[in-house]
C-alpha positions in Angstrom: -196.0 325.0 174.1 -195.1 328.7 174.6 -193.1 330.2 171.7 -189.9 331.7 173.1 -189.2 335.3 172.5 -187.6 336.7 168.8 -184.8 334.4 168.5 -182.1 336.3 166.6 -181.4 333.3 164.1 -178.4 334.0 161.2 -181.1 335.2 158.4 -182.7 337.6 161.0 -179.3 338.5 161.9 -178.2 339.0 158.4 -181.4 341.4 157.3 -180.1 343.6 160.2 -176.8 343.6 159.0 -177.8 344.4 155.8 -180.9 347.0 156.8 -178.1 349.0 158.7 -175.6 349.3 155.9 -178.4 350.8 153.8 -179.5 353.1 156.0 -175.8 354.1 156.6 -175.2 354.6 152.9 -178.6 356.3 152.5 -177.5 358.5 154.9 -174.5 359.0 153.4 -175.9 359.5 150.0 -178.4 362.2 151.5 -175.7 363.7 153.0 -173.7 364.3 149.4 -176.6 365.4 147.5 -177.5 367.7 149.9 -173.6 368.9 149.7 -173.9 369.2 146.2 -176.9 371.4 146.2 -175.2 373.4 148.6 -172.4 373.7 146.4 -174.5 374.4 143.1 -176.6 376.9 144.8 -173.2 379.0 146.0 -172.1 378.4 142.4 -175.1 379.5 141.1 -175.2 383.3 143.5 -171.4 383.5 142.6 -172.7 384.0 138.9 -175.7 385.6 139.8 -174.2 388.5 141.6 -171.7 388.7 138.4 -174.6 389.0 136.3 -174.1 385.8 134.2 -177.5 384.8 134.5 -177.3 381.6 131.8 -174.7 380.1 134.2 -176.6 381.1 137.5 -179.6 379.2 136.2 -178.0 376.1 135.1 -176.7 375.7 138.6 -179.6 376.5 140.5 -181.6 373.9 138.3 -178.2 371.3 138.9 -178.7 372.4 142.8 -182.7 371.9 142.2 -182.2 368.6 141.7 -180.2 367.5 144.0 -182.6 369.1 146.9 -186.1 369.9 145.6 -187.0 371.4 148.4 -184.6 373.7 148.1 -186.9 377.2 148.0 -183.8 379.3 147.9 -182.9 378.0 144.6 -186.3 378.4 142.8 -186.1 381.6 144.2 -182.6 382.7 142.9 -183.4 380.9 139.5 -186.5 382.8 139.3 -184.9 386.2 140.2 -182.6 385.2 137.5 -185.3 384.2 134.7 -186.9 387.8 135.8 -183.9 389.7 135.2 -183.8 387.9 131.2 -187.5 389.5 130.9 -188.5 385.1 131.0 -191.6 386.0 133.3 -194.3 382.8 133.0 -190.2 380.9 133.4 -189.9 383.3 136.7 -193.4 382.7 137.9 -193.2 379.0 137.6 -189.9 379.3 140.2 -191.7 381.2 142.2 -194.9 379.1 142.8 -192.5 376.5 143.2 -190.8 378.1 146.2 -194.5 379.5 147.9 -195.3 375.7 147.5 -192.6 374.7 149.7 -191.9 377.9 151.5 -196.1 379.6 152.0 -195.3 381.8 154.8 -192.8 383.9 152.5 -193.7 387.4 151.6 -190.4 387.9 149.5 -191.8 384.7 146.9 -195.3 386.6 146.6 -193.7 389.9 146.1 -191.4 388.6 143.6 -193.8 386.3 141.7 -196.5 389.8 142.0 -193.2 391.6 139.9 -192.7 389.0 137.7 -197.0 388.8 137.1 -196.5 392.9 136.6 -193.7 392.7 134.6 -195.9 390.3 132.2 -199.1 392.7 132.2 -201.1 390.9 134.8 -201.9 393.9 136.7 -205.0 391.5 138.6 -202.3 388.7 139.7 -200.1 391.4 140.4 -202.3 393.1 143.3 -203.0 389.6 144.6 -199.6 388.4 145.0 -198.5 391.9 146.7 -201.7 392.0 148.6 -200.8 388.2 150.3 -197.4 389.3 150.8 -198.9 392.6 152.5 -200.8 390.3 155.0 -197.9 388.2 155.8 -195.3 390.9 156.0 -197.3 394.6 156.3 -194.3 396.5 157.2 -192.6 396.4 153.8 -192.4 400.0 152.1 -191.0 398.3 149.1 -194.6 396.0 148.9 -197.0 398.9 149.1 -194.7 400.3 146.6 -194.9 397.4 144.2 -198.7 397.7 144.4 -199.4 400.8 144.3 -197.5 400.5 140.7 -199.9 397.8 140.1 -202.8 399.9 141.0 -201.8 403.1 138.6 -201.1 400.6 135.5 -204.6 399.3 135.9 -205.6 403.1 136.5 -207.1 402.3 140.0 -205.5 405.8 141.6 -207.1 406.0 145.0 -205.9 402.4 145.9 -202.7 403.4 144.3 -202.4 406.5 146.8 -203.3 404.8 149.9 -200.9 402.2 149.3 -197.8 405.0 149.4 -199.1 406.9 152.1 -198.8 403.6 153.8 -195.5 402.8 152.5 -194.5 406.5 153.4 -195.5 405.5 157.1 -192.8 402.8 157.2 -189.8 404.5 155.2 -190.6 408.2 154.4 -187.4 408.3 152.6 -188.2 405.7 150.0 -187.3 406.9 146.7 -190.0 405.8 144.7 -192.4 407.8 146.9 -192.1 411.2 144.8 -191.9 409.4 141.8 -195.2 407.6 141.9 -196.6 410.7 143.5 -196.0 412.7 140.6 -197.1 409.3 138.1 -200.7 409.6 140.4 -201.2 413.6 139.4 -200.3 413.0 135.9 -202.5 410.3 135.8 -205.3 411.9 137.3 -204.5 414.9 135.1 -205.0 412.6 131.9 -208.2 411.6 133.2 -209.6 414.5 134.4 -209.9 412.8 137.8 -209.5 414.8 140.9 
């Protein structure tokens, strides 16, 4: 005897019924916290750019965890734990957001400040050095690294990296500045 096609009985009926709502209200519920996040994370720049850091982070972490995905938001709070002088706290964020978010230069360069900041010149260089390769026509990068390079006393690498960053924006004020940091460097060393 050949078994008639799904039949559509009440209980089959009823799991529909049912499986629909959910998805409706998980839709629904996605939808809010993803409207809360977005609300925390304007919150959260609204104190940032006041300069009430405290407040900025606990809204980016509120906004965090309603979207965890949200690489914006680690990197904000990380900006934010950088600007308190909390480095492995900013470092954390912003390993967080290259996790979600590889491709972005402004993460690796941040997270290479944040390493610098600390005293990892090493970490440093990497992190500007992979932001480099996925963005090479940022003065304020080469800049960043050739910092890097004079605090660890590597000069030549240092010098290449502003006469490249000089290439993009000649105007850059940090030019002359690290210029003058490279001779009195090499001075102190007796380096030519």
């Amino acid at each position: 005897m050949k078994r008639p096609a799904a039949a559509f009985t009440p209980a089959v009926c009823l799991a529909l019924i049912i499986l629909a709502a959910l998805a409706g209200c998980g839709g629904k519920a996605a939808r809010a916290r993803s409207e809360n996040a977005a609300g925390y994370y304007n919150r959260g720049l609204a104190h940032y750019e006041k300069g009430s850091y405290d407040l900025a982070i606990a809204d980016f972490d509120r906004a965090i965890t309603a979207n965890p995905n949200n690489a914006d938001a680690y990197m904000k709070r990380g900006r934010s734990h950088f600007i308190r002088g909390s480095y492995n706290m900013a470092i954390d964020d912003y390993s967080r957001a290259i996790k979600i978010n590889p491709g972005s230069a402004q993460a690796y360069r941040d997270r290479g400040a944040a390493y610098l900041g600390k005293g990892s010149s090493d970490q440093a260089i990497e992190d500007f050095s992979q932001a480099i390769k996925i963005n090479p026509n940022n003065a304020d990068t080469y800049i960043a690294r050739s910092t890097a390079c004079i605090s660890k006393g590597d000069l030549d690498t240092a010098a290449a990296d502003l006469k490249a960053a000089a290439r993009i924006n000649p105007d850059h004020p940090q030019i002359d500045i690290l210029k003058a940091a490279i001779e009195d460097a090499r001075k102190e060393t007796g380096r030519p």
